[in-house]
LOTI-273792 format. One record per residue (C-alpha): x, y, z; residue in three letters. Coordinates in steps of 0.001 Angstrom, whole numbers, padded with zeros to 6 digits, always signed. Example, Ala and Ser with C-alpha at 12.3 -4.5 7.8 and 13.67 -1.06 7.14 Angstrom:
<sites>
+012300-004500+007800Ala+013670-001060+007140Ser
</sites>
This chain:
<sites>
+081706+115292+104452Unk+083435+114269+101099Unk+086790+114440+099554Unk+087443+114029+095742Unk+091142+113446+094997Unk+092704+111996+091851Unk+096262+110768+092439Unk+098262+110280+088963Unk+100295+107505+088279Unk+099785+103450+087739Unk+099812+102184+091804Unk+101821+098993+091817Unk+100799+095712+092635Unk+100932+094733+096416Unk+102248+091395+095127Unk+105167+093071+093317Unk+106036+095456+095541Unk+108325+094017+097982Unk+111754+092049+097887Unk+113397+089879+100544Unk+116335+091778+102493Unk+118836+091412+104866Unk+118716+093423+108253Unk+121833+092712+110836Unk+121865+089112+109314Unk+118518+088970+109250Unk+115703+088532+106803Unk+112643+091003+106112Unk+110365+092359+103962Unk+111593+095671+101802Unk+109662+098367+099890Unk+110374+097885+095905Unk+111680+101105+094682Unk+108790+101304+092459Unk+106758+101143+095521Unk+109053+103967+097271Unk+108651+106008+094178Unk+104039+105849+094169Unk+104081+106960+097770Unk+106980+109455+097171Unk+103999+110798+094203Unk+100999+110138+096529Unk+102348+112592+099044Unk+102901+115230+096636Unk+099018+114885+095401Unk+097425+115161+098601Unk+096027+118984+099166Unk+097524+119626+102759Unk+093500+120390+103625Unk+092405+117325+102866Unk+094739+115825+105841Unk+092669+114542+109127Unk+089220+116106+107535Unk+087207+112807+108344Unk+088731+112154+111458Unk+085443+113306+113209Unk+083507+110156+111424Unk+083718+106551+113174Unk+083839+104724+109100Unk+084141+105956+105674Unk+082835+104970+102247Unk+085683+105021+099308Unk+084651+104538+095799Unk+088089+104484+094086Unk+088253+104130+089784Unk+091855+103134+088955Unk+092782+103826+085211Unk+095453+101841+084193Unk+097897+102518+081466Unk+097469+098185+080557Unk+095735+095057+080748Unk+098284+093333+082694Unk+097514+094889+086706Unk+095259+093374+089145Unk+092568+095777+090891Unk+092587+094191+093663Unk+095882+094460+094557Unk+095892+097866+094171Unk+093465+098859+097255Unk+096108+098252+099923Unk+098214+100010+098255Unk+096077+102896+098337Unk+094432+102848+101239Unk+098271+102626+102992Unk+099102+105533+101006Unk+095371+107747+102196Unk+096133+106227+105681Unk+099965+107377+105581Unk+098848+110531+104371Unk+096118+111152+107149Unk+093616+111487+104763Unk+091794+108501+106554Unk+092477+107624+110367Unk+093191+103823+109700Unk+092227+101886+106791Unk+090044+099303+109430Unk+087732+102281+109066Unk+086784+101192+105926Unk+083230+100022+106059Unk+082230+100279+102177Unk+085267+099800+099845Unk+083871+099941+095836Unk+086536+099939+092702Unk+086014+099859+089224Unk+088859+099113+086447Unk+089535+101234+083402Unk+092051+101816+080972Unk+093706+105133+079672Unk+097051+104791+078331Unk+098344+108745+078504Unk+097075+109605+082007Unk+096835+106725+084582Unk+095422+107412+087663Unk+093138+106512+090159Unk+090008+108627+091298Unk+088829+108697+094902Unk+085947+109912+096606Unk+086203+109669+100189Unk+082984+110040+102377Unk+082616+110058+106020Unk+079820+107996+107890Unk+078406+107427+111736Unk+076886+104200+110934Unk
</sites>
């Protein structure tokens, strides 16, 4: 089985995308609102159908094509980002499941996004 899904938006950097707090005097890590505000947008993109569709394959192959609206982002830092927001979502069972990851960097200034295709495997 495969899923397509294009999620718009620029995902933020995993680097960038949390901020020291304090917890009952204590410190912690804290989602960046920026960060809040991609998997607020994620959520909204994912097609209630495509939730817990792979679930019946032991890995998955993800070929994801971010388009970013600059120069300035990191690709790599993007994949936890979305593979936390596919995993949150239930669109994959756990990102460990991962066993081919393959991303590609472009550039499109008036519609950032990134394009996923999602397949499941028994390997």
């Amino acid at each position: 089985m495969k899923i397509d899904l294009i999620i718009r938006g620029n995902p933020p950097s995993k680097s960038n995308s949390y901020k020291i707090i304090t917890i009952y005097g204590h410190g912690s890590l804290g989602k960046t609102p920026a960060l809040k505000k991609y998997e607020r947008d994620f959520e909204l993109q994912v097609p209630a159908t495509y939730k817990n569709q792979l679930t019946a394959y032991k890995w998955c192959r993800i070929y994801l094509a971010v388009y970013f609206d600059n120069n300035r982002q990191d690709l790599d830092n993007s994949a936890k980002i979305i593979l936390d927001c596919l995993q949150k979502n239930e669109v994959i069972k756990n990102d460990r499941a991962v066993k081919f990851l393959s991303m590609e960097k472009r550039f499109d200034k008036i519609n950032p996004r990134v394009e996923i295709q999602i397949e499941g495997i028994d390997e």
